[in-house]
C-alpha positions as CSV (number, residue, x, y, z in Angstrom):
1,X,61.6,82.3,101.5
2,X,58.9,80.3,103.2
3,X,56.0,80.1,101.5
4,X,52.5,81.9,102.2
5,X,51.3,82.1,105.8
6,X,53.9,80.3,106.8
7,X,55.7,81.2,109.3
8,X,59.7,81.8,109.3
9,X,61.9,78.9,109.9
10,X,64.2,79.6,113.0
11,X,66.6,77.2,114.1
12,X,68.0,79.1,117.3
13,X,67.3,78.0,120.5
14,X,63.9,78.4,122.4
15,X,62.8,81.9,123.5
16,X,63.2,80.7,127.5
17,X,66.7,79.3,127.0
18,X,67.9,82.7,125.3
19,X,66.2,84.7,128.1
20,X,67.9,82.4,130.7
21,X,71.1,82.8,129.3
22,X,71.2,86.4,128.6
23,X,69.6,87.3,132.0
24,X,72.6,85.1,133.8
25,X,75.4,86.5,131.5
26,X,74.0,90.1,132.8
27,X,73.7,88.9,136.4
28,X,70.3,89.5,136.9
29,X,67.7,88.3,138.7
30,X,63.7,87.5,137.9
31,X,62.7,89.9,140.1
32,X,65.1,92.3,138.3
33,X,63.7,91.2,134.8
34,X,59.9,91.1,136.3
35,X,60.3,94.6,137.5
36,X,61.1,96.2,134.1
37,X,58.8,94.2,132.1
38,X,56.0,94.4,134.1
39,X,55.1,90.8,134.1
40,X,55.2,88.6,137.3
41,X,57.8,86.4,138.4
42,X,55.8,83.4,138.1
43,X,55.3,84.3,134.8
44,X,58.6,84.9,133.5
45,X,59.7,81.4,135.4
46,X,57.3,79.7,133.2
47,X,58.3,81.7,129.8
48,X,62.0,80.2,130.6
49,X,60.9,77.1,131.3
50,X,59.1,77.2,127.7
51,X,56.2,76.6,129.7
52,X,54.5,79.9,128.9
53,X,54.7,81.3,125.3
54,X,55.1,85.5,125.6
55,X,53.3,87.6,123.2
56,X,55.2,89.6,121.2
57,X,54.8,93.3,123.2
58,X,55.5,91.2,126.4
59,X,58.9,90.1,124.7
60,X,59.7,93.5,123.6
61,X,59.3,94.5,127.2
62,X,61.8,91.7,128.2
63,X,63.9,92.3,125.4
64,X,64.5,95.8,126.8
65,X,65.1,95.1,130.0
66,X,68.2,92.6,128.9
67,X,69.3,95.1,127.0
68,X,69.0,93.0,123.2
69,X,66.9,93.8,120.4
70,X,64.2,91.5,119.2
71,X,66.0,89.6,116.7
72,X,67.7,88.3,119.1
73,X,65.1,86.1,120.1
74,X,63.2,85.7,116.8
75,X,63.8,85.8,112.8
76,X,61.3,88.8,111.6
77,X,61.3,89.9,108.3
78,X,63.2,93.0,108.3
79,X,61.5,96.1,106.1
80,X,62.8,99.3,105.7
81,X,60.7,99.7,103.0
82,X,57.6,102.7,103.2
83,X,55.3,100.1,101.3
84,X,53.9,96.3,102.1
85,X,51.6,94.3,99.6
86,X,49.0,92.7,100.4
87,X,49.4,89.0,100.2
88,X,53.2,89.7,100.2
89,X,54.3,90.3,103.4
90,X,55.9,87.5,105.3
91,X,54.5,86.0,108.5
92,X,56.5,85.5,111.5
93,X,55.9,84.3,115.1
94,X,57.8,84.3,119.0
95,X,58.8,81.2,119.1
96,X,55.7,78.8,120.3
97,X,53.5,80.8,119.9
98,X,50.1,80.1,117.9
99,X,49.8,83.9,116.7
100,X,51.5,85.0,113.4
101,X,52.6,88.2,113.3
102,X,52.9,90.5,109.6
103,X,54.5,93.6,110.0
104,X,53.4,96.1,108.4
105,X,55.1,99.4,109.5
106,X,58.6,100.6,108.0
107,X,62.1,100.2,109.8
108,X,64.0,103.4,110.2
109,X,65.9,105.0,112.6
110,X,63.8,107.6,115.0
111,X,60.5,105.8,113.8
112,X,58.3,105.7,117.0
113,X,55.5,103.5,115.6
114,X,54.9,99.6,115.7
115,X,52.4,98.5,113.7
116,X,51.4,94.7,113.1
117,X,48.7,92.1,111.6
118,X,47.7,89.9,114.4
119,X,46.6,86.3,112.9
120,X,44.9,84.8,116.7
121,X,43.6,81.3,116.6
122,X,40.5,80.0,118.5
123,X,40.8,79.7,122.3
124,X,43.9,81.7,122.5
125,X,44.8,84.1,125.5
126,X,47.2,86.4,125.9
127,X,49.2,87.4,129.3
128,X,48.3,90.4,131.3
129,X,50.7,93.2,131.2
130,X,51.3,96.8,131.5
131,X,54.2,99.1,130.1
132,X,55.1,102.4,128.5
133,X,53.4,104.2,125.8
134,X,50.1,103.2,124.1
135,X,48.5,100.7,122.2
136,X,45.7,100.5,119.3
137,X,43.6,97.4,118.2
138,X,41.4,97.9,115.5
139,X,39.6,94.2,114.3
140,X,39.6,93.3,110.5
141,X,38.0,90.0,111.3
142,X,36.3,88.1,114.0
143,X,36.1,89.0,117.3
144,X,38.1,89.2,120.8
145,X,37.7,90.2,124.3
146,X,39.7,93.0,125.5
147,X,40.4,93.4,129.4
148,X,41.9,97.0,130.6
149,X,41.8,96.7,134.4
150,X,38.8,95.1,135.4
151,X,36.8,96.4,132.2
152,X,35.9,93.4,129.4
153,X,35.2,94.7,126.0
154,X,34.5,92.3,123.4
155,X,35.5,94.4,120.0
156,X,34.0,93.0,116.4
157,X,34.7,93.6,113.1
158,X,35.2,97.4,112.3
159,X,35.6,98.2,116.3
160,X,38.4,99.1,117.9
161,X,40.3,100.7,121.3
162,X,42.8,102.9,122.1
163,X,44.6,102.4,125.7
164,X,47.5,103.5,127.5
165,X,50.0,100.9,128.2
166,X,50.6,101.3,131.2
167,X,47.3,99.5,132.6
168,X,47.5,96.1,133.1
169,X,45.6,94.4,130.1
170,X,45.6,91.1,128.3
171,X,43.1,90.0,125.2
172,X,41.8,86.6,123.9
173,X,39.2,85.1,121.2
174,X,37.2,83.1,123.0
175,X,34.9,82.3,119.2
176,X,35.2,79.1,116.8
177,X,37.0,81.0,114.4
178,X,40.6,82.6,113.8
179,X,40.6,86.3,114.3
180,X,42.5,89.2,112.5
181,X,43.3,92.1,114.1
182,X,45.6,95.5,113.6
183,X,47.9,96.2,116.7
184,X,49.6,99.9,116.3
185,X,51.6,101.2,119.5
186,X,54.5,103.5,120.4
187,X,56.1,100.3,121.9
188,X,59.4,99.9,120.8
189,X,58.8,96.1,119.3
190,X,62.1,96.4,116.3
191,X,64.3,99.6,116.6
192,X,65.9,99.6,113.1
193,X,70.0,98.0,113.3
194,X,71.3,101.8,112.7
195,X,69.2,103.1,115.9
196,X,70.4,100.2,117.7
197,X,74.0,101.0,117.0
198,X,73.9,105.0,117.4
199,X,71.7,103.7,120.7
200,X,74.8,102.0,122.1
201,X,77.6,104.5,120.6
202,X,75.9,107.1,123.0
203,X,75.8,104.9,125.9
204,X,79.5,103.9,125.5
205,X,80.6,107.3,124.8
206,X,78.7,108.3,128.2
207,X,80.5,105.7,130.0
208,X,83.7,106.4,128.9
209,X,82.9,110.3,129.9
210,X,81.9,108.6,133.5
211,X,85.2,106.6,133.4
212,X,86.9,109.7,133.3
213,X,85.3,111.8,135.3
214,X,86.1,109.3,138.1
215,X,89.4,107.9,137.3
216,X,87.8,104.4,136.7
């Protein structure tokens, strides 16, 4: 186990080489990738250059549209667990990335809710994005700007906002100091492995109905 604050030690390729590879072995195209992520082409041809580090909702989105779960781009601590200790839980980050992640919501299948401990250094910016669902950031220390649309909001300790996700939006802290901050959504960041698996049994047992039907 790493130690404290540290965060886990991957030794899998970069996040843009997996995206790459995975997006060829599926045939795709940025513009195909782009288009169900909600991120720009430029973007995402930076992000598999390693140029661009994406946060961690952006690479949900991307995970999703190549059809993967998260761990296949990163080693998160896994809980299935109702209950996280303070001081306990493990810290993780996308690979790159200067933001560590601790999860703090449970892993079971049907659970809708992501919720997660955002550690954000000095100066740090995240990309501007939109997708499904809905997003909650609630500060526990320091400060950062939010932007939804064209609207800036800088949220302190004790504020917070509550958005639909499907507005573009980004957030930075533009202080001297690290901030801390709770990030809750109905994005689908981890699907537990069972949810995964029953996921895909349907989808095969659909195609194989298709198959059928038309004699393929």
């Amino acid at each position: 186990m790493p130690p404290s604050g540290s965060p886990a030690i991957d030794a899998r390729p970069k996040v843009g080489a997996l995206i790459r590879a995975r997006r060829r072995q599926l045939q795709l195209t940025l513009q195909d990738i782009c288009a169900a992520a909600g991120i720009s082409v430029g973007y995402l041809s930076q992000v598999e250059r390693d140029q661009a580090t994406p946060s961690l909702g952006t690479l949900a989105q991307i995970a999703h549209s190549l059809d993967v779960g998260m761990d296949y781009f990163i080693a998160a601590p896994s809980s299935e667990d109702r209950v996280t200790r303070a001081g306990e839980r493990e810290k993780f980050a996308v690979d790159g990335s200067s933001v560590l992640y601790e999860r703090i919501a449970a892993d079971f299948a049907g659970n809708i809710l992501s919720s997660f401990i955002m550690n954000i250094p000095p100066g740090y910016r995240s990309e501007t994005v939109s997708h499904e669902g809905e997003e909650i950031l609630f500060v526990l220390e320091g400060a950062i700007t939010q932007k939804i649309d064209n609207d800036e909001i800088v949220i302190a300790v004790g504020d917070s906002v509550h958005f639909r996700g499907n507005r573009p939006h980004t957030w930075w802290n533009e202080s001297d100091r690290p901030a801390r901050v709770l990030w809750t959504g109905t994005l689908p960041l981890f699907r537990s492995r069972a949810e995964r698996i029953a996921t895909s049994g349907q989808a095969d047992k659909s195609n194989d109905r298709s198959k059928t039907k038309t004699g393929r």
